[in-house]
N, C-alpha and C positions, 0 to 999 in steps of 0.2 A: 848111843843116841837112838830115840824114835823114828819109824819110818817107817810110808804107808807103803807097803809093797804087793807086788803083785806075782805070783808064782811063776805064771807063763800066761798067754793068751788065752784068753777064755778061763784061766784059772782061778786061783783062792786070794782073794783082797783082804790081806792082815794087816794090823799094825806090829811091828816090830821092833825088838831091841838089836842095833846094830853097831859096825865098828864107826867110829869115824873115820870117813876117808883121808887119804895123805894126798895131796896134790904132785902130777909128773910133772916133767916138763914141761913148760911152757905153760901150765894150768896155776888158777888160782882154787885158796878153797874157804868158800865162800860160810858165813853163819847166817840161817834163814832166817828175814825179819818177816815174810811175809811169800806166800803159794799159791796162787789163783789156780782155781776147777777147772779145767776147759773140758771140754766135752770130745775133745781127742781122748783123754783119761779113758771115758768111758768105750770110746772103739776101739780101745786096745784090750783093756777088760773083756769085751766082749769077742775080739776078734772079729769083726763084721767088717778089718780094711785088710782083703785076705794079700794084697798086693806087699805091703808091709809086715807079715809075718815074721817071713826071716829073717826081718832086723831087728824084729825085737828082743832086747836082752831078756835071759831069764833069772825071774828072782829080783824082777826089776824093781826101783825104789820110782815110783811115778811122779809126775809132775815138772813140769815147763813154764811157769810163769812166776820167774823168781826173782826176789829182790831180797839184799840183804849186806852183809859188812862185810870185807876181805879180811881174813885173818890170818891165812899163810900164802908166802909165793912159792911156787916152784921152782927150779932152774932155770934159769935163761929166762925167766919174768922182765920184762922194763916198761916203764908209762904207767906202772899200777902200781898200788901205796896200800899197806893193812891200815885198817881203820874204815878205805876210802868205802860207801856206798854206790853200788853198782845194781844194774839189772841184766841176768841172764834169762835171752830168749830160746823158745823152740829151738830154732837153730845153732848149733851146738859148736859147730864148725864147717867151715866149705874149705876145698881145696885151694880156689885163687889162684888156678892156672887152667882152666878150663874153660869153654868156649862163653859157657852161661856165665860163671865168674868172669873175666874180662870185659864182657859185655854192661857188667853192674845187675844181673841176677842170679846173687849168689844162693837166694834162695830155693835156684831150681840146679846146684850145684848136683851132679850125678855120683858124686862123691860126698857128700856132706854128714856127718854125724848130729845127731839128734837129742838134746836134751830130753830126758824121762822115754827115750825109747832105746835110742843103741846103747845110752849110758846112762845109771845112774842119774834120778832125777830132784827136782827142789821140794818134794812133800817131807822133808826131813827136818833135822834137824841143824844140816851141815851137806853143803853139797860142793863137787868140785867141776872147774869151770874151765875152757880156754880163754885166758885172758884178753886175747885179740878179741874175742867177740861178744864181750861184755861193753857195755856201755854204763858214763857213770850217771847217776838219778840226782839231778838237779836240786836245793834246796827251795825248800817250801810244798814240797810231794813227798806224803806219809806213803810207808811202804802199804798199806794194805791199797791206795790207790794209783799206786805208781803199779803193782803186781798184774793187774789184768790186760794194761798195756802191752805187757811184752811176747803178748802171743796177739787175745781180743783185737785190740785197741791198733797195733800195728799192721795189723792184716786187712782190717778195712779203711787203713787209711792207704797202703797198698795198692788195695782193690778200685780204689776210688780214682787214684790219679791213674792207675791204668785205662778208669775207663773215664774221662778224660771229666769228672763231673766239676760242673763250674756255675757263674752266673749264667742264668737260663735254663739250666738243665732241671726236669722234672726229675724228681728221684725217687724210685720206691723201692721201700726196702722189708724184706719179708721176714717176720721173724725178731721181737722185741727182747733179745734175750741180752748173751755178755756181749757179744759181736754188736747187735744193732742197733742197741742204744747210744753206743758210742759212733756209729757210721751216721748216728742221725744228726748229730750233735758235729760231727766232722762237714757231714756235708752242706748245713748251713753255715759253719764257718766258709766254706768252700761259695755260699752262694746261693745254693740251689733251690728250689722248691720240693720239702721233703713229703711223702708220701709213706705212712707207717702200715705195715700190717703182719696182726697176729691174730690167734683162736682165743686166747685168753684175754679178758676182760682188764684185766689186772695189769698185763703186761700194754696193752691198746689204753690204757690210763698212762702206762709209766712213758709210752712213746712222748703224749701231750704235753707230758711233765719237763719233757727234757730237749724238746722244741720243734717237736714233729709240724708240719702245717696243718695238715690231716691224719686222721688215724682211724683205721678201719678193722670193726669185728669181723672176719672174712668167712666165720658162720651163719651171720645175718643172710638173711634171705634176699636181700636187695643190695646185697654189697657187691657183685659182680659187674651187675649194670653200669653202675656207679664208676668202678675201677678201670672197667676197657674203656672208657670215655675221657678219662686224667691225663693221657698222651704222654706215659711214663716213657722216656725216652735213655734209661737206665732203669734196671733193675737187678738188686743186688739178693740175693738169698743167704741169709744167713743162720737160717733152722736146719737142722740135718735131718729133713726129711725128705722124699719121693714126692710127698705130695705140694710139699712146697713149692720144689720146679717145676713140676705142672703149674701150680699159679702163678709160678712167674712168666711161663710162655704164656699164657693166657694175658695178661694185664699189659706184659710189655710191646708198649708201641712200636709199629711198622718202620725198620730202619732202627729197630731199639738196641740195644746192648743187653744182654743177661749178665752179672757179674756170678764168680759162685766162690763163695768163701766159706760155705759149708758143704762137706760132702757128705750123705750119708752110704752105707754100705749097699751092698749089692748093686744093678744095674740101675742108672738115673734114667728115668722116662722122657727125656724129653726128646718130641719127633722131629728129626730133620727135615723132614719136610716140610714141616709147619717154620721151622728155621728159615728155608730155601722161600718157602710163600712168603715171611712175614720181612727177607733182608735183614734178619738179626746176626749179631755175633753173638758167641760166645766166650764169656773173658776168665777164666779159672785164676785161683791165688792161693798160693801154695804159704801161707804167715808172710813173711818179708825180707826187706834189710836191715841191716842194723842203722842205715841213713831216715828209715822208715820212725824207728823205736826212739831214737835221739830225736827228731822232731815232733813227733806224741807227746815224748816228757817234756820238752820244753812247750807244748802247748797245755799241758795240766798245768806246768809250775805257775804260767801267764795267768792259770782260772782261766782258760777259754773251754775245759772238759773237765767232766766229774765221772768215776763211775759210779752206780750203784751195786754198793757192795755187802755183804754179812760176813763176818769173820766169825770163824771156829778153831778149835781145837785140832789138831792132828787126829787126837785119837775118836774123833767125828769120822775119819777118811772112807770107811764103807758105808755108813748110811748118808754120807752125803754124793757119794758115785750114785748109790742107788737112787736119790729124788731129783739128783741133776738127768738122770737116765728117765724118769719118769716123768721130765719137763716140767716141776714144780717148784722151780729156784728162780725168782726172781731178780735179776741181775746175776752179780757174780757169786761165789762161795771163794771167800779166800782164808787159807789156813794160816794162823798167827802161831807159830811152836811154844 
């Protein structure tokens, strides 16, 4: 089978001809209808998340945002059927006996294995799953838009009810990419009054498009003024830049919440001081739960979310790491095998 793989971190992004995997224990193995880009992809390419190094497998087959048909069980499989359509997320597996597990964040399990990182991932053709943590994808959700869910799409709906956004709440969300168009679209379902912003023109049209209230070119020369004045009482970051969380401490109102659903590599600037002045919190979101991912899908299959998406080919997987790395991907990039 084909598969975009990556050598080691920082390494050589080929595509390749490889085995199909046989599913263990308790694993399913799934055949990919559809692979969403996420821009984790690319900081493991790059290595810039030096904290996650040493889990990453080498030789690794990439990719976390998968949707697709079961076609074999493994041993001791039950509640999962070949045929049935399912979505495997980032998170791969958690232990479910640990303090975070118990508590219902399995996603901050210190034991958890990792879709397209400690293991074999869905840019393939054929990828293998733990059963328990697959969830099945509703009828009326075509895999290429059901795919960006299961990392995107679950992460900031995650982020959102952590930071508790509802009616009343001003929202502003930094960053019109795979994550924010879908946080924008969540958090008017959710109520809120949404506040969009990005540097690209393109992406500050698509926020409008998909029911931002406002949407702001945060290059413009009068757009600061503007934004410390909005009384954003959430702000969520979902560009993985430095400079992004700077503008979100700048914007977000006194007593505000910061959400951070993107992280970029190296040290985040943002001053605690300015924290300690301004009575902010800070709320980090490490993707989700699977209670997260099952309610996404059944809000696409309702049409209450869309994403926007382009599909390619597999053998696209390196020039398409490279223009998602250069911010020139509108929406999502999902790989159709």
């Amino acid at each position: 089978m084909k598969a975009i793989k990556l050598s080691e971190p920082s390494g050589a992004v080929t595509i390749e001809e490889v085995d199909v995997p046989e599913p263990g224990p308790g694993e399913i193995r799934v055949k990919v209808e559809a692979s969403g880009l996420c821009y984790t992809d690319v900081h493991l390419c790059d290595n810039d998340w030096e904290i996650v190094e040493p889990l990453v497998k080498r030789n690794l087959t990439l990719g976390h945002e998968a949707i697709g048909v079961i076609e074999a069980l493994g041993e001791g499989v039950t509640g999962r059927s070949v045929g049935e359509r399912v979505a495997a997320p980032f998170l791969r597996s958690a232990c479910g006996m640990c303090k975070q597990c118990r508590r219902g964040e399995e996603n901050h399990c210190p034991n958890v294995t990792v879709l397209g990182m400690t293991h074999d991932g869905s840019h393939a053709e054929y990828f293998t799953a733990v059963a328990d943590f697959v969830v099945p994808v509703p009828d009326g959700v075509s895999p290429e838009q059901a795919a960006p869910l299961a990392c995107a799409g679950m992460s900031v709906l995650g982020g959102l009810r952590k930071a508790r956004v509802g009616v009343g709440t001003v929202f502003g969300v930094i960053g019109v990419g795979g994550q924010g168009h879908l946080a924008i679209q969540l958090a008017k379902i959710m109520g809120a009054k949404v506040i969009a912003m990005d540097i690209s023109p393109e992406k500050v049209a698509l926020a409008r498009a998909v029911g931002a209230d406002e949407a702001y070119d945060v290059t413009k020369e009068d757009a600061m003024a503007t934004l410390t004045g909005l009384g954003m009482g959430v702000v969520m970051v979902t560009a993985p830049s430095h400079e992004a969380h700077s503008l979100a401490l700048a914007v977000v109102d006194y007593g505000g919440v910061i959400s951070l659903c993107a992280v970029p590599g190296g040290v985040t600037p943002i001053s605690m001081t300015m924290c300690a002045f301004k009575g902010l919190k800070l709320l980090t979101q490490a993707v989700a739960t699977r209670q997260e991912l099952i309610d996404i899908l059944d809000l696409a299959a309702a049409g209450k979310i869309s994403c926007e998406v382009e599909t390619r080919p597999l053998e696209t997987g390196p020039e398409s790491i490279a223009q998602l790395r250069d911010k020139s991907i509108l929406g999502r990039i999902v790989f159709m095998p």
